[in-house]
N, C-alpha and C positions, 0 to 999 in steps of 0.2 A: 504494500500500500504506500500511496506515497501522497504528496501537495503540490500544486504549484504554485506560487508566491510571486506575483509582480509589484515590487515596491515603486513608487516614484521618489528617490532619491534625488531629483533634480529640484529646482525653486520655480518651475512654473507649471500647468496642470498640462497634466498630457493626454491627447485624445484618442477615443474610436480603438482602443487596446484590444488585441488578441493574440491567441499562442499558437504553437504548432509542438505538437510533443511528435518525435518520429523513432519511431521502432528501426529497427535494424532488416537492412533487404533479406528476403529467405531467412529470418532467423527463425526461431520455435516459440517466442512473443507472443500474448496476445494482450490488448489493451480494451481495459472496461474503464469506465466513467460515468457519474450521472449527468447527462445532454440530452438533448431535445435536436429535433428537425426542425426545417423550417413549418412544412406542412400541418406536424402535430398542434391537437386543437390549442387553442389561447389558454382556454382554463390547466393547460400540464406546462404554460410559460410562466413560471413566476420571474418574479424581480431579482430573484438571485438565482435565478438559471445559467445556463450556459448552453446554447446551439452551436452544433457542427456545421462549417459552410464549407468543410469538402466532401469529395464524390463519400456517399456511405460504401461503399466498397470495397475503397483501399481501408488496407490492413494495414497498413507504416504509416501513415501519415495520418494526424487527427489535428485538422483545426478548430479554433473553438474562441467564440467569444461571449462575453458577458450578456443576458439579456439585460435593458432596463440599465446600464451603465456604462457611458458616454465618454463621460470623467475621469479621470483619477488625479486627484491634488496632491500638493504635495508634502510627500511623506505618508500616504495613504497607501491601504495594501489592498489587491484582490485576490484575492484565492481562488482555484478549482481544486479543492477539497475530495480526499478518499478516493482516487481513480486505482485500478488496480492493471498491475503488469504479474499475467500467468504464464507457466510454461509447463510442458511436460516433464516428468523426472526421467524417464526412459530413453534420455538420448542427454548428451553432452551437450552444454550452451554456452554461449558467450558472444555479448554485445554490450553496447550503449546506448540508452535510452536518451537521447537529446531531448533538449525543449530550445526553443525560440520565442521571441516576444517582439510584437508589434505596434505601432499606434503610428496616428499620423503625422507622427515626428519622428519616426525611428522606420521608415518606410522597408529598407534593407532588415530588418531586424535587429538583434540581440541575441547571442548566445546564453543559456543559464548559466549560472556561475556553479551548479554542481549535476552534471548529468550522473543519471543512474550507472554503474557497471554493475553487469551480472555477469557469474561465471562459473561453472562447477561441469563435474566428472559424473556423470552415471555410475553408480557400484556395476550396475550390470556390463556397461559398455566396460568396465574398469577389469573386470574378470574374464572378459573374453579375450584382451590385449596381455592378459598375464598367460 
């Protein structure tokens, strides 16, 4: 389980903010979070929502921005809260979960300051190599 945190650390407010969390190509990854569609009804958008505005599809790539918050002043934090990164234990993994952060001041992005690494050995894959 993890957070993501966009602080505005700057002295002016900064606008239209969104993230891009990206799984690793072909990795064994899978990404859950609570978002919305654009489509789904108004009454499941609350104000502290978050909608997906990429293809539902892709599997590595989750963009996602705040419903209902425009803003962010400064020293002010958003959060998307509890998303979760699974994987199978039956096979060996290893990647980086990035995040990025947007608004429209920062148009190129923003790298996070601590991407996720995962990594570990199968027992099983680990006994068949022995």
């Amino acid at each position: 389980m993890g957070s993501y945190h966009i602080r505005n650390i700057g002295n002016q407010p900064i606008t239209n903010p969104y993230l891009c969390i990206k799984l690793p190509e072909d990795s064994p990854f899978s990404f859950s979070g609570r978002y919305v569609y654009e489509h789904f009804a108004p009454k499941l958008k609350g104000n502290s929502s978050w909608e997906r505005i990429n293809d539902q599809s892709s599997k590595e790539e989750f963009w996602l921005r705040p419903i209902g918050k425009t803003t962010l002043e400064p020293n002010e934090t958003l959060s998307f809260p509890n998303f979760q990164i699974k994987w199978g234990h039956s096979l060996s993994y290893s990647g980086s979960i990035m995040g990025f952060t947007y608004c429209d001041q920062l148009k190129e992005g923003i790298v996070v300051l601590n991407p996720i690494n995962l990594n570990g050995i199968s027992h099983t894959q680990e006994d068949e190599n022995e």
